[in-house]
C-alpha positions as CSV (number, residue, x, y, z in Angstrom):
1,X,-46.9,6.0,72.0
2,X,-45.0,2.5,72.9
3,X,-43.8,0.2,70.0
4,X,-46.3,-2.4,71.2
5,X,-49.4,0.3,70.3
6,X,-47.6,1.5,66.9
7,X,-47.3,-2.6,66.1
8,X,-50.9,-2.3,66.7
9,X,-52.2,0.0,64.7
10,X,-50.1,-0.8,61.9
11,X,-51.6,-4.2,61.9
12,X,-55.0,-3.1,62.3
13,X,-54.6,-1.1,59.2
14,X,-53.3,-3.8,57.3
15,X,-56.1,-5.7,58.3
16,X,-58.1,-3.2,56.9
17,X,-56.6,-2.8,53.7
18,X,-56.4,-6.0,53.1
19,X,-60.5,-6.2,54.3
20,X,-61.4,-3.6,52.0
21,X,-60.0,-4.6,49.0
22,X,-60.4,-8.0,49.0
23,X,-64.0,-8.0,47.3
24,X,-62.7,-5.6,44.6
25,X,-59.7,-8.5,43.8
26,X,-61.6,-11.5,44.3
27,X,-64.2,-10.1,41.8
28,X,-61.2,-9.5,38.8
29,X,-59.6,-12.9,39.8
30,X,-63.1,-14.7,39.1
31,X,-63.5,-13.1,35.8
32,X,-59.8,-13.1,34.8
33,X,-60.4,-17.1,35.6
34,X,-63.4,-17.0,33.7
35,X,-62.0,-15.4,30.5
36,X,-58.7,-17.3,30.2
37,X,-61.1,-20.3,30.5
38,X,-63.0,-19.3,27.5
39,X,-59.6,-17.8,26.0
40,X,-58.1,-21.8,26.4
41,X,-61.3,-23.2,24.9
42,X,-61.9,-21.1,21.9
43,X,-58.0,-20.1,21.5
44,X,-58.4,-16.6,21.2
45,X,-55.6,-15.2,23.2
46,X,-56.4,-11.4,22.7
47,X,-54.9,-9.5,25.3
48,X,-57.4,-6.8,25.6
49,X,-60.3,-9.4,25.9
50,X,-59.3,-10.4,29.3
51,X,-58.7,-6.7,30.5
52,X,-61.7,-4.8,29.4
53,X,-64.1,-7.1,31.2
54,X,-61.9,-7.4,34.9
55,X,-61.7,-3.5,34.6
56,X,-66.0,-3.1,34.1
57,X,-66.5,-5.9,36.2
58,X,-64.0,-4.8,39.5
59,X,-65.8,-0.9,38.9
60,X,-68.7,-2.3,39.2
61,X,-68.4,-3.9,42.5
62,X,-66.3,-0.5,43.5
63,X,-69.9,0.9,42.9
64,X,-71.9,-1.5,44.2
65,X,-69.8,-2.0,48.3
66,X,-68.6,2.2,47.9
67,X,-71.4,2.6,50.9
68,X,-69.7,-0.2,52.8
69,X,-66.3,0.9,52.2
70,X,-66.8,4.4,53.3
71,X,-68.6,3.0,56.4
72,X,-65.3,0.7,57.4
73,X,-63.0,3.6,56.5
74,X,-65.3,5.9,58.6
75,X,-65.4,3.1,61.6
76,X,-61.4,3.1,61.2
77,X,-60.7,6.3,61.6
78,X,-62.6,7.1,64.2
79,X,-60.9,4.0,66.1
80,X,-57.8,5.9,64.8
81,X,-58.4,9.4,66.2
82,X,-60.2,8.0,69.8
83,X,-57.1,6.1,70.5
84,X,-59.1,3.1,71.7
């Protein structure tokens, strides 16, 4: 294996990381934004407030794209182990 093709597919699974967990992040930044919005207009600055919902809310949507993450994972690693 040459340094260019190990470049390569370390990018590529970067790339993929980065793909597959973004929905996961972007769906606890939303409702950490949400709550510390309602946190700043009611003044309620409970810690746990802001974490129990991100945690149900970012399992959720672990639930709800698991069929579409095991499907890019599967695509990966079969890109991975053909070598192309």
């Amino acid at each position: 294996m040459t340094v260019d093709a190990a470049v390569d597919l370390v990018r590529e699974a970067l790339v993929a990381m980065l793909v597959l967990s973004a929905p996961i992040l972007l769906a606890g930044l939303v409702i950490g934004l949400v709550i510390s919005l309602l946190q700043a207009v009611t003044q309620i600055q409970e810690q746990t407030l802001s974490f129990v919902p991100k945690i149900v809310a970012m399992g959720l949507v672990s639930i709800f794209i698991a069929p579409w993450l095991v499907t890019q994972m599967l695509e990966f690693a079969s890109r991975m182990f053909s070598g192309s």
